[in-house]
N, C-alpha and C positions, 0 to 999 in steps of 0.2 A: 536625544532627550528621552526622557522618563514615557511620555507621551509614544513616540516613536516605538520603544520596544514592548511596552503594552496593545499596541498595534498590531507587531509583529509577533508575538507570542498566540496574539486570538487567533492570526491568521494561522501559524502549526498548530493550535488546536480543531480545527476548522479542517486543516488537509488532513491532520490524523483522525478525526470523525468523519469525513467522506471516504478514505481509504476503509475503513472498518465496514461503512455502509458499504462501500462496491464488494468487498469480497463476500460478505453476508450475502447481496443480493447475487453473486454470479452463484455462491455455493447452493446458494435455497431454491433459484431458477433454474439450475441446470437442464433442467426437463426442454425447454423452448429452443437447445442448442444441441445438434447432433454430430457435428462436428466438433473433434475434441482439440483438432489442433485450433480453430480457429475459435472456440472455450479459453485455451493454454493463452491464445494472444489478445484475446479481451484481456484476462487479467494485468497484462505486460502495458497495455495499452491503458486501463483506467489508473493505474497506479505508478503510470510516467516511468517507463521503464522503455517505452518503444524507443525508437529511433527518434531524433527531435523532429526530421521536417515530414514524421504523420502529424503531427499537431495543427501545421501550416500550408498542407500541400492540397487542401481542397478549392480555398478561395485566397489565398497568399494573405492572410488575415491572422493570427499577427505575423509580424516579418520575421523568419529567421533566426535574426537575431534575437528578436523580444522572446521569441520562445523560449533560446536558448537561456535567456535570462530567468524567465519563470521558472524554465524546469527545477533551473539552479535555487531557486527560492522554495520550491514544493522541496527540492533533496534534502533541504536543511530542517524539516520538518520532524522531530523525534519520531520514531516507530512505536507504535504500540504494541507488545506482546503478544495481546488479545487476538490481534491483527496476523501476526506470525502464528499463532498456535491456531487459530480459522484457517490459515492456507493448508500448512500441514493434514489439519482433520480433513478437510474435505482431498486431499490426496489419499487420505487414507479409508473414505469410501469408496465403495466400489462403485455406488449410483450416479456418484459426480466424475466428468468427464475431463479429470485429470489425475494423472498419475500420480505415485508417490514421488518417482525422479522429478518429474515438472514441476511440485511442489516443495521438493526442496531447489532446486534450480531456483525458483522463484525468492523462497525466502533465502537465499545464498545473495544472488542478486541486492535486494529489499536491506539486508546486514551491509554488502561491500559498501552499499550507497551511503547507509548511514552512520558508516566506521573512519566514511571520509567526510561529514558534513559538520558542520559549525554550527550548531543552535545554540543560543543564547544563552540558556539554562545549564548548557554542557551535558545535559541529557539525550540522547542517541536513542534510548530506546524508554518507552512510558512501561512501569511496572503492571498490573491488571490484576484484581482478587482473584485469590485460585476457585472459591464457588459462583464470582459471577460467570467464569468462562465455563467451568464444568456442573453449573447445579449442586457440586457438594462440599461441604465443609471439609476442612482441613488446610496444610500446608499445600504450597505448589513446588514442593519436591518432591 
């Protein structure tokens, strides 16, 4: 029902604004983590990318299965651009504690997922103004 996909639609907007928030927050806090591999696997880890049973392996909460459900439900979430062009940048600092490779590994990852996902709208990836990401006017070519 009409109902049902208005539901579901807030919910991908909802995982695509906590994805934006986490990689903002890992990019802007890097300072609090010294370690860059275990930096690399935060992000792999907040934006469900890990392996399904980190999600369930500390108190078996939810089971297995339900996770593998949800993850399946987070994948079908469109990507935001925003999102990808944040990972990128912050590879491409030198003060944030991931590489240019890791960062595109990551949004390589972040694309496969979303090239194989079903969201509603048939949208895969959310467009972004080119001056909200960069502060300046113009095209984003």
């Amino acid at each position: 029902t009409q109902t049902h996909i208005d539901a579901l639609l807030r919910f991908y907007a909802e995982v695509r604004s906590f994805f934006e928030v986490c990689v903002e927050f890992l990019a802007s806090h890097h300072a609090y983590c010294n370690d860059s591999r275990l930096f690399v696997y935060s992000f792999y880890r907040l934006l469900y990318l890990a392996a399904v049973d980190y999600y369930s392996s500390v108190d078996n909460w939810p089971l297995e299965a339900d996770v593998t459900q949800f993850v399946r439900a987070i994948s079908d979430a469109p990507l935001s651009e925003a999102l990808l062009m944040r990972i990128l940048k912050a590879g491409a600092e030198q003060s944030v504690p991931i590489d240019a490779a890791d960062a595109i590994d990551l949004v390589e990852n972040l694309s496969k997922r979303a090239s194989i996902s079903s969201p509603l709208n048939g949208m895969s990836c959310q467009h972004y103004r080119y001056e909200r990401f960069t502060g300046r006017r113009g095209s984003s070519r």
